[in-house]
N, CA, C and O atoms as CSV, one atom per row, in Angstrom:
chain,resi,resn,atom,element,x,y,z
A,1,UNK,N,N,-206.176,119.904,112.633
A,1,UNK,CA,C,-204.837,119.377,112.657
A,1,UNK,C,C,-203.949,120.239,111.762
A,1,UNK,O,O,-204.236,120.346,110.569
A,2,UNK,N,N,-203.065,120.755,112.191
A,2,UNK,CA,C,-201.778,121.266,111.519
A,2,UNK,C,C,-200.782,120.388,110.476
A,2,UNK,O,O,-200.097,119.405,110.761
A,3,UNK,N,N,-200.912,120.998,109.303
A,3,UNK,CA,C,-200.291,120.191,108.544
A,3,UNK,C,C,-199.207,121.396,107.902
A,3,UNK,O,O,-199.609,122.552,107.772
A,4,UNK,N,N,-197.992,121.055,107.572
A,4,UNK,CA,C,-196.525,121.511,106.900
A,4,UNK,C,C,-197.079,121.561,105.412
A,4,UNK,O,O,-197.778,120.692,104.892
A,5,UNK,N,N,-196.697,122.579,104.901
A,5,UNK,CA,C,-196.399,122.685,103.580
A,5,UNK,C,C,-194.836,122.631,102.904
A,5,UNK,O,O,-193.855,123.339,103.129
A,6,UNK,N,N,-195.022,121.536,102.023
A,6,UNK,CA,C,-193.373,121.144,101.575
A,6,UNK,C,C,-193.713,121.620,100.166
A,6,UNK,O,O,-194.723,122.044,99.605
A,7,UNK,N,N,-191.795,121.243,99.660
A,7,UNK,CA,C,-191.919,121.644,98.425
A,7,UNK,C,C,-191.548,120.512,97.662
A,7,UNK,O,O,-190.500,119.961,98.001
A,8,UNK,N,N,-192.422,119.864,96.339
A,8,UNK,CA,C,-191.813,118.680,95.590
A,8,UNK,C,C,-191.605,119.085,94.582
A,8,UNK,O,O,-192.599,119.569,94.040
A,9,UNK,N,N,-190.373,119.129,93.823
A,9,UNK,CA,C,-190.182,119.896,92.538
A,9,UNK,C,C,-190.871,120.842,92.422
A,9,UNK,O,O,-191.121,121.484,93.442
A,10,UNK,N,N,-191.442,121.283,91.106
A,10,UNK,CA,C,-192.173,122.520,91.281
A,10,UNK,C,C,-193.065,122.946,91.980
A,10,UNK,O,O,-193.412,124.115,91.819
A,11,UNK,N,N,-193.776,122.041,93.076
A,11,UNK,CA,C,-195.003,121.776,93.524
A,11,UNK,C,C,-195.525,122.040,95.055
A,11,UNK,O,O,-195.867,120.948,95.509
A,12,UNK,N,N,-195.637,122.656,95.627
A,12,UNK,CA,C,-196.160,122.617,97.142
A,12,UNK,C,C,-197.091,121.543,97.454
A,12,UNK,O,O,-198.150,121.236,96.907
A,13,UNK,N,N,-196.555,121.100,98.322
A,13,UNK,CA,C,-196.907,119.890,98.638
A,13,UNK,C,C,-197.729,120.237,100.400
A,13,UNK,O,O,-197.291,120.794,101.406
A,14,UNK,N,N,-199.005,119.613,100.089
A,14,UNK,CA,C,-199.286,119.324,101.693
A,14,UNK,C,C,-200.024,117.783,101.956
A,14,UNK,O,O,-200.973,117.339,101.311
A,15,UNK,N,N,-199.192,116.993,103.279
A,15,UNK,CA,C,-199.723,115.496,103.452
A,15,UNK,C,C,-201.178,115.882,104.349
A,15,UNK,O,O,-201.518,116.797,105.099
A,16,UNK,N,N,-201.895,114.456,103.733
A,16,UNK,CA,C,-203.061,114.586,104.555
A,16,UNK,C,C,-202.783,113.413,105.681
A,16,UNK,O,O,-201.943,112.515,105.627
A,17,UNK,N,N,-203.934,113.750,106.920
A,17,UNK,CA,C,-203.864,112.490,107.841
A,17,UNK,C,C,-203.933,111.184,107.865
A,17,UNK,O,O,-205.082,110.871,107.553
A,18,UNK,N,N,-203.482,110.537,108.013
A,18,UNK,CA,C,-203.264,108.914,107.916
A,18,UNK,C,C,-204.832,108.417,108.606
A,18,UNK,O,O,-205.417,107.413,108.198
A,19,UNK,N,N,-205.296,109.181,109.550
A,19,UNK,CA,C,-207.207,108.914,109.781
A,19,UNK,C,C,-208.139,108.464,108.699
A,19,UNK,O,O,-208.748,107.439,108.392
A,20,UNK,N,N,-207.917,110.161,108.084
A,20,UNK,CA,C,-208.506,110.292,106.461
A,20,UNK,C,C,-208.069,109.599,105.582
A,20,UNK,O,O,-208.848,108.994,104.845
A,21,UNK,N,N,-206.866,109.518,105.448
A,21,UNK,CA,C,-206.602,108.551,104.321
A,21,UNK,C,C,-207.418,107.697,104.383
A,21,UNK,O,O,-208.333,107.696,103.560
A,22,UNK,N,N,-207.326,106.584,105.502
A,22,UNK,CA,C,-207.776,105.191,105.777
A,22,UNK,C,C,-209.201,105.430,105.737
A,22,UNK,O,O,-209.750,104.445,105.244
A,23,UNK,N,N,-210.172,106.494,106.109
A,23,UNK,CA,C,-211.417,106.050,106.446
A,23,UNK,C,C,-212.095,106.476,105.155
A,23,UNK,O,O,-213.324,106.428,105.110
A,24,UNK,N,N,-211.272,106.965,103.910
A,24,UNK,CA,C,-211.624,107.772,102.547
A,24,UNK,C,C,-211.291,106.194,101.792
A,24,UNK,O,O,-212.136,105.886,100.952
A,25,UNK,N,N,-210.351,105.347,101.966
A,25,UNK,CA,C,-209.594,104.373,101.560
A,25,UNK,C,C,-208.859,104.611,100.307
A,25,UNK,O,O,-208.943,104.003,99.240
A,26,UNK,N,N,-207.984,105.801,100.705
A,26,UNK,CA,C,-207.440,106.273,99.829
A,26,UNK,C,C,-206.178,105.659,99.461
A,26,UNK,O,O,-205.860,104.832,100.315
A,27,UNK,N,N,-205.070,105.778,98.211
A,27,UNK,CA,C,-204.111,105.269,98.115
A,27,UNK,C,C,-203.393,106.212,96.965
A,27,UNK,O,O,-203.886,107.190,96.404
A,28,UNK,N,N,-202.013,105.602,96.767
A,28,UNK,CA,C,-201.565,106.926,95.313
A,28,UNK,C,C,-202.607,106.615,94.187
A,28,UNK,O,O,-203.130,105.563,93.820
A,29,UNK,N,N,-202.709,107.816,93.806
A,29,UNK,CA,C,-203.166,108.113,92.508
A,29,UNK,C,C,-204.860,107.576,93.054
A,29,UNK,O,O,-205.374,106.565,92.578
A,30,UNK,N,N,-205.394,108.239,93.856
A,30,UNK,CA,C,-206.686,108.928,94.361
A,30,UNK,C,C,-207.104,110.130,94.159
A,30,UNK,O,O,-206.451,111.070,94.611
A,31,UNK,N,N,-207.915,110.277,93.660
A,31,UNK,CA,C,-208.324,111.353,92.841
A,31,UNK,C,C,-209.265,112.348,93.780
A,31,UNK,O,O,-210.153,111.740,94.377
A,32,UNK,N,N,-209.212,113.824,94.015
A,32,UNK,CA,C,-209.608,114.978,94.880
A,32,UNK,C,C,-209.845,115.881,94.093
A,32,UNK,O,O,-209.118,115.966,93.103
A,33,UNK,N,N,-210.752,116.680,94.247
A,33,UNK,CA,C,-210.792,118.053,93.443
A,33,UNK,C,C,-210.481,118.981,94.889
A,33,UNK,O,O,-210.906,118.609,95.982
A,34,UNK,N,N,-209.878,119.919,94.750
A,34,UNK,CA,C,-209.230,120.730,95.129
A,34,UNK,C,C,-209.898,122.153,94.795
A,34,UNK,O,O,-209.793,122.694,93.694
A,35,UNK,N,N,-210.976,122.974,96.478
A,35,UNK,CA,C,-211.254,124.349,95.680
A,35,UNK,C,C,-210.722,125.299,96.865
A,35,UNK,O,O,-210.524,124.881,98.006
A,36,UNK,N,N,-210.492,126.770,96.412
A,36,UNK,CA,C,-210.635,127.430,97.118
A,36,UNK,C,C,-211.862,128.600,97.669
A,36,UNK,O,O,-212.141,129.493,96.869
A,37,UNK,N,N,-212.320,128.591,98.534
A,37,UNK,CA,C,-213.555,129.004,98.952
A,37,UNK,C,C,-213.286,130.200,99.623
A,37,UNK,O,O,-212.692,130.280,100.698
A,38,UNK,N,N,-213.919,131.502,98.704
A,38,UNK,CA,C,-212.928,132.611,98.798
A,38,UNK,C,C,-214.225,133.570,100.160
A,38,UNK,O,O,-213.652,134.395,100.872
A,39,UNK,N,N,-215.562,133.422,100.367
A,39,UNK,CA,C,-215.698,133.456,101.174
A,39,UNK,C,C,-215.672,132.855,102.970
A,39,UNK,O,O,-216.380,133.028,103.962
A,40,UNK,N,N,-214.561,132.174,102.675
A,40,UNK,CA,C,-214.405,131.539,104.435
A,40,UNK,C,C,-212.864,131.125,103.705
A,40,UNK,O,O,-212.580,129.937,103.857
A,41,UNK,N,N,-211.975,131.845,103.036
A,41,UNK,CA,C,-210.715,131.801,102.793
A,41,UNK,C,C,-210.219,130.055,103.315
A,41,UNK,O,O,-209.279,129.833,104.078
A,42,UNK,N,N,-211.041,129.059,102.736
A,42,UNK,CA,C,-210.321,127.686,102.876
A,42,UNK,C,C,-210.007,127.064,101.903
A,42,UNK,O,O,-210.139,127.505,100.761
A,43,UNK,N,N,-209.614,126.118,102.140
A,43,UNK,CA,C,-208.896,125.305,101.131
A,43,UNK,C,C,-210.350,123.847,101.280
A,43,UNK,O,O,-210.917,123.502,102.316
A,44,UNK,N,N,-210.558,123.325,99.934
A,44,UNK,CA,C,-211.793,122.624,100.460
A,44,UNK,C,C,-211.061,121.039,99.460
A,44,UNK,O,O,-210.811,121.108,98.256
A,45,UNK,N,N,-210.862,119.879,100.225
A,45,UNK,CA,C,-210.830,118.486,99.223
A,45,UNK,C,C,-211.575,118.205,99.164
A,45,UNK,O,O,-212.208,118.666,100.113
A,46,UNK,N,N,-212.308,117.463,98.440
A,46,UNK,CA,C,-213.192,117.205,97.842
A,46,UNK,C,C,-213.001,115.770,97.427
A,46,UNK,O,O,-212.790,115.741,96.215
A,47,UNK,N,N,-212.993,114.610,97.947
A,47,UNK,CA,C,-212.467,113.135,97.195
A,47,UNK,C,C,-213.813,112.750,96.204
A,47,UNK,O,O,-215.035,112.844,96.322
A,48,UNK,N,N,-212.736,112.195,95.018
A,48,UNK,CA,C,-213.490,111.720,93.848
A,48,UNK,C,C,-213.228,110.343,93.808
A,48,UNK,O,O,-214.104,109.592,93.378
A,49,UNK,N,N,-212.061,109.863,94.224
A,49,UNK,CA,C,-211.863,108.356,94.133
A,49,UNK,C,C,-212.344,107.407,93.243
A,49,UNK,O,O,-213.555,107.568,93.086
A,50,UNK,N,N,-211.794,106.271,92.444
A,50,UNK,CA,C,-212.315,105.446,91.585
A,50,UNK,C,C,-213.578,105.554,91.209
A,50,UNK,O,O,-214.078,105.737,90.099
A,51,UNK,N,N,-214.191,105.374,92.614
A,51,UNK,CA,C,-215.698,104.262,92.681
A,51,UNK,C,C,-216.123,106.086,92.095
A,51,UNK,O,O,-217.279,105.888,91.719
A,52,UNK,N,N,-215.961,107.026,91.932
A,52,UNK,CA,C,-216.688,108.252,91.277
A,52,UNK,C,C,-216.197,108.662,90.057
A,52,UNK,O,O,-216.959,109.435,89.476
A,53,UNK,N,N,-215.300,108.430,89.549
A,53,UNK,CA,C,-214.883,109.123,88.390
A,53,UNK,C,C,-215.701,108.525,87.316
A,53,UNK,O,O,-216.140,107.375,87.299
A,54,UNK,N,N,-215.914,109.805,86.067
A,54,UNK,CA,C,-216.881,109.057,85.411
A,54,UNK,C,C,-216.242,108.769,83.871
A,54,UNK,O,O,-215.629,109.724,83.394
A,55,UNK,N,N,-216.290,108.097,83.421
A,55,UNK,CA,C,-215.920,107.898,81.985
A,55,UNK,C,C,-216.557,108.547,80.694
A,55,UNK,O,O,-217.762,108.793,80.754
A,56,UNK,N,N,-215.939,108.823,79.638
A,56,UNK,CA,C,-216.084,109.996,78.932
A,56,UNK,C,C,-216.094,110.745,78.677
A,56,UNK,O,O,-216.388,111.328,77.634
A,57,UNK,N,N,-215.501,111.166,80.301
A,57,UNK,CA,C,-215.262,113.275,80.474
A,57,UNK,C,C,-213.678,113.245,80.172
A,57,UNK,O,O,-212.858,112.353,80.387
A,58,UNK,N,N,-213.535,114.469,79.623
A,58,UNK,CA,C,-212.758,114.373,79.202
A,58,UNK,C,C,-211.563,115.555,80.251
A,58,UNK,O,O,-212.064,116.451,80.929
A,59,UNK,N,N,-209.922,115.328,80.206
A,59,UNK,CA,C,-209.722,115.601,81.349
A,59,UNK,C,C,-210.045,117.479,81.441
A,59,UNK,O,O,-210.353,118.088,82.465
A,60,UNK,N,N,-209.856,118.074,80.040
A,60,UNK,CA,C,-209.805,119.512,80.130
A,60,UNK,C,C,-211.334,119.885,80.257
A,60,UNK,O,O,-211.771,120.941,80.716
A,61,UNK,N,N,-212.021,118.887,79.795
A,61,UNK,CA,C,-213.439,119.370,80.421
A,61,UNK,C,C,-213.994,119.153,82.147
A,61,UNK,O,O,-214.745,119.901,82.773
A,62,UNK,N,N,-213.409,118.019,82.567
A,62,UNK,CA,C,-212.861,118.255,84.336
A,62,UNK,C,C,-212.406,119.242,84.231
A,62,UNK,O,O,-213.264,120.118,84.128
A,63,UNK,N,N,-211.127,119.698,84.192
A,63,UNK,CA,C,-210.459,121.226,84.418
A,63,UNK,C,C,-211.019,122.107,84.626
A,63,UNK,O,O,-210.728,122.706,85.661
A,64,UNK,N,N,-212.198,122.690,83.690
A,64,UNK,CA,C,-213.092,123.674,83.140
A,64,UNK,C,C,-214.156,123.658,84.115
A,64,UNK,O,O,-214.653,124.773,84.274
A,65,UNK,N,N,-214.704,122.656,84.880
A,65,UNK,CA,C,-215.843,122.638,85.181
A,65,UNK,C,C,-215.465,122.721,86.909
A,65,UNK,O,O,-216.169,123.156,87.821
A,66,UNK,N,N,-214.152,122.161,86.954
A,66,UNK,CA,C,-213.428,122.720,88.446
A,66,UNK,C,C,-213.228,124.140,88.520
A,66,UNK,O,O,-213.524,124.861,89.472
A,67,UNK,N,N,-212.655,124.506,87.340
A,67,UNK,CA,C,-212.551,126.195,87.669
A,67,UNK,C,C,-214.088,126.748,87.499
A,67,UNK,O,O,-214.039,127.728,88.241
A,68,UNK,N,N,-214.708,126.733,87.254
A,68,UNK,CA,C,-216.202,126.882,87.029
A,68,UNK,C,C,-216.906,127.007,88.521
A,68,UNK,O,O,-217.528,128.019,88.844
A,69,UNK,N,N,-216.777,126.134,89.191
A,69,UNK,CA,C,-217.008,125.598,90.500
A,69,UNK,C,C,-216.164,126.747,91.508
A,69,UNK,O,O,-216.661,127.652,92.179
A,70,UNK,N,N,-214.977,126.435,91.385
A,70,UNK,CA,C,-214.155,127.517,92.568
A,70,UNK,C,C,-214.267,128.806,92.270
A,70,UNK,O,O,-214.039,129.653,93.133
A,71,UNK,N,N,-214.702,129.205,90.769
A,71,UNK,CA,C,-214.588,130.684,90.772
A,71,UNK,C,C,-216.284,131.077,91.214
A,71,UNK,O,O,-216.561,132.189,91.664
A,72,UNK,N,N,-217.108,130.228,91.055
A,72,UNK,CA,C,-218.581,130.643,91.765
A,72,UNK,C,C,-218.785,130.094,92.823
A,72,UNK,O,O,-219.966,129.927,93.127
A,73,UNK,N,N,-217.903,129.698,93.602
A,73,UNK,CA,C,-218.651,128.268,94.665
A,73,UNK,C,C,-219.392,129.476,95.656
A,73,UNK,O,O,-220.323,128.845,96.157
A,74,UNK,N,N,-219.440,130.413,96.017
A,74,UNK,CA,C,-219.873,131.228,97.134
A,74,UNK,C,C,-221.646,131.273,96.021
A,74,UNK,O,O,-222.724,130.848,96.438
A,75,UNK,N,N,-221.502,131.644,95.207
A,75,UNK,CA,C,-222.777,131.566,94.265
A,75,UNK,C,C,-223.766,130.475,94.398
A,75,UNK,O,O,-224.939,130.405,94.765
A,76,UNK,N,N,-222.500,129.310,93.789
A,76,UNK,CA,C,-223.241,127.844,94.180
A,76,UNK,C,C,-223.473,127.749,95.461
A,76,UNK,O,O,-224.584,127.226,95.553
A,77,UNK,N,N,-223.013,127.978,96.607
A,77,UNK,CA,C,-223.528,127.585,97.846
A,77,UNK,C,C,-224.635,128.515,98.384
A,77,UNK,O,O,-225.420,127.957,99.150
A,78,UNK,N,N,-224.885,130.002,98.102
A,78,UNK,CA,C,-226.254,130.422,98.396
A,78,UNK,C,C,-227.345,129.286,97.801
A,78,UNK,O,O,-228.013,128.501,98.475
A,79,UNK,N,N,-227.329,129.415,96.496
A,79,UNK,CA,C,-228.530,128.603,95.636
A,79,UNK,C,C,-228.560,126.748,96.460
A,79,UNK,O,O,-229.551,126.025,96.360
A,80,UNK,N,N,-227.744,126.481,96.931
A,80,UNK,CA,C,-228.010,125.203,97.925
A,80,UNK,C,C,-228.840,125.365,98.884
A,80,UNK,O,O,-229.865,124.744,99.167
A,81,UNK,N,N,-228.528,125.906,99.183
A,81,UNK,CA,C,-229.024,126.734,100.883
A,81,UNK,C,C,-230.960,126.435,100.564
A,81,UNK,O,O,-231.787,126.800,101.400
């Protein structure tokens, strides 16, 4: 599905499908990690939603461990395999 990229204040904005929303049971302030997957040049969401977030992490150590993730994910995904 083709989706528009807008602009919200400083921010590029892209909506997701009203399908996904509903079958993720998503709502504002639903939480996604967001990577880019530089071998197959995509954009990857990732939903974290309530029922996953974990308590005690702290948010710059999320941060850290997202960039951690997108800058090896081609790494991490051989070693899955």
């Amino acid at each position: 599905m083709q989706r528009k990229i807008f602009k919200t204040g400083n921010s590029l904005v892209v909506s997701l499908p009203k399908d996904a929303i509903e079958e993720l049971h998503m709502t504002e302030g639903f939480v996604v990690n967001v990577y880019f997957d530089r071998v197959t040049s995509k954009l990857i969401i990732d939903p974290i939603g309530p029922e996953r977030e974990v308590e005690g992490i702290s948010e710059e150590f999320a941060k850290q461990v997202s960039e951690f993730i997108e800058e090896y994910r081609p790494a991490l995904d051989e070693l899955a395999k």
